[in-house]
PyMOL commands that place a pseudoatom at each C-alpha (Angstrom):
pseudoatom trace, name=CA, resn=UNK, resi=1, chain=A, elem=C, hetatm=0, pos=[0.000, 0.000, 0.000]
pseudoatom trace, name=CA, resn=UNK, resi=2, chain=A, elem=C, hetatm=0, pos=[1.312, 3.529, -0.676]
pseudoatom trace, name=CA, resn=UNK, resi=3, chain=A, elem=C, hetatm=0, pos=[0.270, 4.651, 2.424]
pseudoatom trace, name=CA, resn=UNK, resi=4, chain=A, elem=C, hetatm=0, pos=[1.176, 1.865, 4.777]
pseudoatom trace, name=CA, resn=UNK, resi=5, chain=A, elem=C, hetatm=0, pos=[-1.481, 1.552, 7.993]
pseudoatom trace, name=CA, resn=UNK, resi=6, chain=A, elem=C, hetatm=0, pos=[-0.794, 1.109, 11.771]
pseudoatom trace, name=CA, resn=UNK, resi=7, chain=A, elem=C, hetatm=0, pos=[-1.218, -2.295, 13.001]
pseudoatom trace, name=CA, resn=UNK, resi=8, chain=A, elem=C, hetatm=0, pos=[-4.273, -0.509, 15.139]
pseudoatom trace, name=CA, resn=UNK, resi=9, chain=A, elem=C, hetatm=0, pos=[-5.997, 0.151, 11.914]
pseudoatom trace, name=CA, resn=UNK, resi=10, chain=A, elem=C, hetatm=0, pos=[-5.689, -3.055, 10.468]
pseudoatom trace, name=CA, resn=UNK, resi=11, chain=A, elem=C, hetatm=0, pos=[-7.417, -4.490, 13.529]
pseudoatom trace, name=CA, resn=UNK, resi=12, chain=A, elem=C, hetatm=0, pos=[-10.330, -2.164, 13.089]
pseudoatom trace, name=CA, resn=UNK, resi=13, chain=A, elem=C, hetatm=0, pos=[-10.750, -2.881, 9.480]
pseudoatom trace, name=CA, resn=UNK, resi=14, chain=A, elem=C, hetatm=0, pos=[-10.934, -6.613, 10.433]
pseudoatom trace, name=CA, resn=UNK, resi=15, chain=A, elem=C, hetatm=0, pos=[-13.215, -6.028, 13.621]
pseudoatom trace, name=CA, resn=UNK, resi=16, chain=A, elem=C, hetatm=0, pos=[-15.566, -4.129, 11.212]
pseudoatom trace, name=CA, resn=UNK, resi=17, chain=A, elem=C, hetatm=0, pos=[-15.740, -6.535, 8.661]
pseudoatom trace, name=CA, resn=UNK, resi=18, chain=A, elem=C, hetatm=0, pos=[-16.151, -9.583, 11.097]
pseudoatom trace, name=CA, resn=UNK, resi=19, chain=A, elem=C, hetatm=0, pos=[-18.966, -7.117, 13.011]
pseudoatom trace, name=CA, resn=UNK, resi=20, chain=A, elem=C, hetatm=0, pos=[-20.685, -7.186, 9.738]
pseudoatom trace, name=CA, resn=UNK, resi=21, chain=A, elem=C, hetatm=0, pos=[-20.755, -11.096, 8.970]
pseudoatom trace, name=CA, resn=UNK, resi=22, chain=A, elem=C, hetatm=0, pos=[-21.792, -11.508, 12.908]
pseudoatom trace, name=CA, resn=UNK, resi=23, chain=A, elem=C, hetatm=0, pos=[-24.670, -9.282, 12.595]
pseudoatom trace, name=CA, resn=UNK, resi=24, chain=A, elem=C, hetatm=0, pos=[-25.506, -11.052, 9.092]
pseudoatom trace, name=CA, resn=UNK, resi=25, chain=A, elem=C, hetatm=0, pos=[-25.489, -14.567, 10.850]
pseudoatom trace, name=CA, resn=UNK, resi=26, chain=A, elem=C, hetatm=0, pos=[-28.009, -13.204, 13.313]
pseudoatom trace, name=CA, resn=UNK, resi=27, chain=A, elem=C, hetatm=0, pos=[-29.852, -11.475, 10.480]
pseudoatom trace, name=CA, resn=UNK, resi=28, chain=A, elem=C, hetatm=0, pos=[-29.447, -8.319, 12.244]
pseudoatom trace, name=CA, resn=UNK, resi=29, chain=A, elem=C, hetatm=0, pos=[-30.068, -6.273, 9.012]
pseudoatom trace, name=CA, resn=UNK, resi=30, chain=A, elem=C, hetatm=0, pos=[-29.913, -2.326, 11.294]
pseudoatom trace, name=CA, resn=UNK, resi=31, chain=A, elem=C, hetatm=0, pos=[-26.629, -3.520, 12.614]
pseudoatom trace, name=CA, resn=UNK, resi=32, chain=A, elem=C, hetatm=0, pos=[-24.962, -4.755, 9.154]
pseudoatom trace, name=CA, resn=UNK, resi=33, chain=A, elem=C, hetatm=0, pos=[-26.022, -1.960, 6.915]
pseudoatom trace, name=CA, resn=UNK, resi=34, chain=A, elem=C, hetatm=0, pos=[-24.359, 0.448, 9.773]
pseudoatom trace, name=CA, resn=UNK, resi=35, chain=A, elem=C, hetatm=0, pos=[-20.990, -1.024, 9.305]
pseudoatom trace, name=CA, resn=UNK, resi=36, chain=A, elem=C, hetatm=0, pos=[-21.484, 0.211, 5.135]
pseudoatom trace, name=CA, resn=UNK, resi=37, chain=A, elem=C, hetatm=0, pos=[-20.119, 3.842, 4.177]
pseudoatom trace, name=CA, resn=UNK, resi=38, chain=A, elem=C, hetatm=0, pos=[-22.303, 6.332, 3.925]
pseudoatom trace, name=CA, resn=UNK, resi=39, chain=A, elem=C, hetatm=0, pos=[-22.413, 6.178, -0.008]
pseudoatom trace, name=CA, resn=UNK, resi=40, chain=A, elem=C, hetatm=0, pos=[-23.184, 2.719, 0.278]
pseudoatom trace, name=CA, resn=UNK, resi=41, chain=A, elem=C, hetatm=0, pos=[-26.224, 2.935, 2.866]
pseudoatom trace, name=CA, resn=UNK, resi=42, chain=A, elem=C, hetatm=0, pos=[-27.386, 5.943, 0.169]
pseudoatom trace, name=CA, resn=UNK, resi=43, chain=A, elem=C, hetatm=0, pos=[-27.501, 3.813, -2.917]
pseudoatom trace, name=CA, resn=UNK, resi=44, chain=A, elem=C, hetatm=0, pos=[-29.508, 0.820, -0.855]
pseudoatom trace, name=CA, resn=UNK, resi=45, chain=A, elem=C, hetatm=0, pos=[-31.844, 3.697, 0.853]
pseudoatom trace, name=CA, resn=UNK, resi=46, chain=A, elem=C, hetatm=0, pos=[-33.023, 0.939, 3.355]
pseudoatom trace, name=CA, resn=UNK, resi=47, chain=A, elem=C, hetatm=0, pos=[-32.331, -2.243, 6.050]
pseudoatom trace, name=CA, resn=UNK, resi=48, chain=A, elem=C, hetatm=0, pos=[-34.612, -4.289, 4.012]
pseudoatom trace, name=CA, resn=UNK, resi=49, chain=A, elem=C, hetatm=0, pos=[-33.098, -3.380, 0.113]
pseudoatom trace, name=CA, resn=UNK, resi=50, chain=A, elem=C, hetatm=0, pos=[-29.473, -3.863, 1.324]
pseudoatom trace, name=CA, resn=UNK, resi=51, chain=A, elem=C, hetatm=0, pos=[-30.253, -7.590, 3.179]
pseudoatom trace, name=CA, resn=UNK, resi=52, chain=A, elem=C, hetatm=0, pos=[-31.989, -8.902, 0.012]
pseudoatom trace, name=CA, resn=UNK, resi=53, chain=A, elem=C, hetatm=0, pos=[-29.288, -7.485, -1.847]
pseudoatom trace, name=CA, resn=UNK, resi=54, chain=A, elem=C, hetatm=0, pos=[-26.817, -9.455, 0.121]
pseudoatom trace, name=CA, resn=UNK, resi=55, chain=A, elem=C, hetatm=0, pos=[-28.740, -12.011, 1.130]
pseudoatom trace, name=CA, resn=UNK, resi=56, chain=A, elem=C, hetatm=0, pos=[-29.382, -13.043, -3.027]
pseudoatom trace, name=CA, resn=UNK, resi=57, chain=A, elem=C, hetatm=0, pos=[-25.940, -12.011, -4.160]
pseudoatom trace, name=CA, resn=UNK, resi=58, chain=A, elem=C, hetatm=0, pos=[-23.586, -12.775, -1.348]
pseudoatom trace, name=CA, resn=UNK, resi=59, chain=A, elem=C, hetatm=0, pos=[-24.566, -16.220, 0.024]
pseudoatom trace, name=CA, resn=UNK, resi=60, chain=A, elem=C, hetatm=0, pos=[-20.801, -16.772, 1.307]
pseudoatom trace, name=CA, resn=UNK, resi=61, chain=A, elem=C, hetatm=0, pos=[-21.085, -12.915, 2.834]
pseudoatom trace, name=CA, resn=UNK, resi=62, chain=A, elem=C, hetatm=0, pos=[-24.111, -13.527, 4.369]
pseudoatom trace, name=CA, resn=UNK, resi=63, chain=A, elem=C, hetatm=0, pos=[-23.971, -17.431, 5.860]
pseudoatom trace, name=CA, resn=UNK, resi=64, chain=A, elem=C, hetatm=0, pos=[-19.853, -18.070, 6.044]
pseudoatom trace, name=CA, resn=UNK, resi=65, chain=A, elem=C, hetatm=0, pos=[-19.373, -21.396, 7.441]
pseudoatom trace, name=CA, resn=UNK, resi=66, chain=A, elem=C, hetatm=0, pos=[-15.280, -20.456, 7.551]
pseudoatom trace, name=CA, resn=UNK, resi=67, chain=A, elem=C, hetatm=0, pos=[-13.479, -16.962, 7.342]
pseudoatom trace, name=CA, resn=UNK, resi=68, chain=A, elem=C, hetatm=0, pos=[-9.700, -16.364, 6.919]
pseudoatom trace, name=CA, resn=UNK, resi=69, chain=A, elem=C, hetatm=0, pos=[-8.658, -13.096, 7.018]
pseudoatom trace, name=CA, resn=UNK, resi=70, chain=A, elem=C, hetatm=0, pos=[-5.708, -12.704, 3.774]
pseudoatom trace, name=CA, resn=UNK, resi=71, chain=A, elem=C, hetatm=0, pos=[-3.638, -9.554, 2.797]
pseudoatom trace, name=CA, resn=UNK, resi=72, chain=A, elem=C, hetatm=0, pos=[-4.729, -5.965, 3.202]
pseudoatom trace, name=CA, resn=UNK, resi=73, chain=A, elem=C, hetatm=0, pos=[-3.498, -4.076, -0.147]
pseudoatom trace, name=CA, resn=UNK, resi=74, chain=A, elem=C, hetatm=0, pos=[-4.966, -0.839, -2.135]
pseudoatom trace, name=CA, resn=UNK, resi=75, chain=A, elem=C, hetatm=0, pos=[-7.597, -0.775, -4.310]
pseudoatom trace, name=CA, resn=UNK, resi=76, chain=A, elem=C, hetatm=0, pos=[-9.152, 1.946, -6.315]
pseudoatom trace, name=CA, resn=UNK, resi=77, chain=A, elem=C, hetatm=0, pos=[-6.927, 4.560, -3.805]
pseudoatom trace, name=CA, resn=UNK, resi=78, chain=A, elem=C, hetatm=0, pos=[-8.880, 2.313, -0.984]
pseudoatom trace, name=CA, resn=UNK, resi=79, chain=A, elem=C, hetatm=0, pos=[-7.744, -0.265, 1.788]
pseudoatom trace, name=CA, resn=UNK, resi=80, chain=A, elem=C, hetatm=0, pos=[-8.330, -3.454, 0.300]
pseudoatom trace, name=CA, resn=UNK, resi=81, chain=A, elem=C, hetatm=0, pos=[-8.696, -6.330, 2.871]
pseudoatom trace, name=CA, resn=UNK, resi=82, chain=A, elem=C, hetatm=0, pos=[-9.205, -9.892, 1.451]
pseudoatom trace, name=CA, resn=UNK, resi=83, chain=A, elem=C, hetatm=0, pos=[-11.181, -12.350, 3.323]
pseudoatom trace, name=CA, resn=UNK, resi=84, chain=A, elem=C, hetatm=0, pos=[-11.463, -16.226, 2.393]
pseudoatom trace, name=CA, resn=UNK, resi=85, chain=A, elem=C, hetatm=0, pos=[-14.673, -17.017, 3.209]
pseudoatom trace, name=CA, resn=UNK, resi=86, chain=A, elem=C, hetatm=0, pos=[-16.231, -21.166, 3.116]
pseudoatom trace, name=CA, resn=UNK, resi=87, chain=A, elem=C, hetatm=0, pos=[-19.786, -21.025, 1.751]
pseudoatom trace, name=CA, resn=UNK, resi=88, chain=A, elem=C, hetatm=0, pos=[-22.244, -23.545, 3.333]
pseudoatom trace, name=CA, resn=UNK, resi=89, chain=A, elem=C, hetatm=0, pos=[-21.685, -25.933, 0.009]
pseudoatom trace, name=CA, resn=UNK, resi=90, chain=A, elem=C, hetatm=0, pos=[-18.251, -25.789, 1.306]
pseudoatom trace, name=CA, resn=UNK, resi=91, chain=A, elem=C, hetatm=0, pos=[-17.161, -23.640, -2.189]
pseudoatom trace, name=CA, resn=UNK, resi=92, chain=A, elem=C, hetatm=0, pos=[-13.959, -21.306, -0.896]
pseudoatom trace, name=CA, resn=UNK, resi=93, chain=A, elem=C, hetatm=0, pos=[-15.161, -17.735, -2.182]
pseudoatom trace, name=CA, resn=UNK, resi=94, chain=A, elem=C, hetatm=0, pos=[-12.722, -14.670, -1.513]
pseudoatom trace, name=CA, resn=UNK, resi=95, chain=A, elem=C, hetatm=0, pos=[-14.207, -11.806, -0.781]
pseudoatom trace, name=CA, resn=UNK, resi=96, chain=A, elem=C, hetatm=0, pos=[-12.588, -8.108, -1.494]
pseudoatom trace, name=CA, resn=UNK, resi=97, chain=A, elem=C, hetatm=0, pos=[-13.468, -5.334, 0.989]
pseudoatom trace, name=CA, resn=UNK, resi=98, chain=A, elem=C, hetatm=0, pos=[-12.976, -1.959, 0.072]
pseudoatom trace, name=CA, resn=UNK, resi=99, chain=A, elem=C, hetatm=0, pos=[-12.859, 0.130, 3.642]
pseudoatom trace, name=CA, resn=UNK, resi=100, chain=A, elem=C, hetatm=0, pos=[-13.238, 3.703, 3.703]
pseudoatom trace, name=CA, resn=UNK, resi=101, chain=A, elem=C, hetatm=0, pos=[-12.288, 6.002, 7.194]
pseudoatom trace, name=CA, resn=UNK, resi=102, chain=A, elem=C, hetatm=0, pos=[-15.108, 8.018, 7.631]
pseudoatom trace, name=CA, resn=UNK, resi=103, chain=A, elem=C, hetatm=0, pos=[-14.347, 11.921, 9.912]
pseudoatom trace, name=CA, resn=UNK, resi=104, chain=A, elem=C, hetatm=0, pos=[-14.726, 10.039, 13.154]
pseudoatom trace, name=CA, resn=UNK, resi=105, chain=A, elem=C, hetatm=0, pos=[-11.513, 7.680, 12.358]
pseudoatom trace, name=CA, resn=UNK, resi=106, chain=A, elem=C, hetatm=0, pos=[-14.611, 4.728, 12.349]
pseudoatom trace, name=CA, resn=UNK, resi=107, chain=A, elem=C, hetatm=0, pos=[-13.817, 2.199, 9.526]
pseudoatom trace, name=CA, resn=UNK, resi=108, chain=A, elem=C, hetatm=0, pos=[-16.692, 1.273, 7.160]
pseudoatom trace, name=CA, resn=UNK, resi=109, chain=A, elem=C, hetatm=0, pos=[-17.320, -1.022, 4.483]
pseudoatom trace, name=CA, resn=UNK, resi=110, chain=A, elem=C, hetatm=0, pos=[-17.449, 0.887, 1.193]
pseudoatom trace, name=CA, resn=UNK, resi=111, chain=A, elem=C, hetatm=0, pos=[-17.959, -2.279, -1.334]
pseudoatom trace, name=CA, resn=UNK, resi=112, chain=A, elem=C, hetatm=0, pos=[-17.518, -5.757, -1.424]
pseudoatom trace, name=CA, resn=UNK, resi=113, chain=A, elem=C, hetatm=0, pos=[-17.313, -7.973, -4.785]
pseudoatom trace, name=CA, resn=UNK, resi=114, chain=A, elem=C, hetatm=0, pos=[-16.127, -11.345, -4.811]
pseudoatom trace, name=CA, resn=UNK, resi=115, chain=A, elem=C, hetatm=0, pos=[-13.061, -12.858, -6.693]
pseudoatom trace, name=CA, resn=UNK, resi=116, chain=A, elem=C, hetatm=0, pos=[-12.478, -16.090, -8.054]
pseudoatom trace, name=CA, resn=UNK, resi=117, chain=A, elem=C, hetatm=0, pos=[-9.691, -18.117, -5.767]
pseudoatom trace, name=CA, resn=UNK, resi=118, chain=A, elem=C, hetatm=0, pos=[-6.584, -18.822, -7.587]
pseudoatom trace, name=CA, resn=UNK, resi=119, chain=A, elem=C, hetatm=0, pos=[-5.573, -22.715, -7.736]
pseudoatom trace, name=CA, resn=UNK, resi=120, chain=A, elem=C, hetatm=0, pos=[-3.078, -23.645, -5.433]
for i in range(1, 120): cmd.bond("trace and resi %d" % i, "trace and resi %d" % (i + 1))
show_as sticks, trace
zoom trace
């Protein structure tokens, strides 16, 4: 990363992002769409549009049975984290994270896609 992050940060990037799948595996939809950026929360305008979103489009996201946390790199002049997550068909999906600091120093999740996993 061009602008290399304290260890401190990279904890909260990783707390925020396993916040997020714990309030997803307790379908706690107010609690997950908190943890998204602002922009993010704007362009799903509710609880209930951004958990069917997930919920049809991010299976592993939203029901992980596993979750390895991998590098944290830059991406589109944003943290990057990658997360390894086991979907409940036991398919290993990694997950991109873009994280964006919001004026308070909180982390939050500004986008998520998912990658395919490179043979080992």
């Amino acid at each position: 990363m061009s602008q290399e992050l304290a260890d401190t940060e990279r904890d909260a990037i990783r707390q925020v992002i396993t916040a997020q799948i714990e309030a997803f595996q307790c379908d706690d939809g107010i609690q997950a769409f908190l943890y998204a950026a602002p922009a993010i929360r704007q362009q799903f305008k509710s609880v209930g549009n951004f958990m069917r979103m997930v919920r049809s489009s991010y299976p592993a996201v939203y029901r992980p049975r596993g979750v390895i946390f991998g590098e944290l790199t830059e991406m589109q002049g944003f943290p990057a984290q990658s997360v390894f997550l086991m979907a409940q068909e036991g398919e290993i999906v990694k997950a991109i994270y873009l994280m964006q600091q919001q004026p308070s120093k909180d982390w939050r999740i500004a986008g998520c896609f998912l990658v395919p996993v490179e043979e080992i």
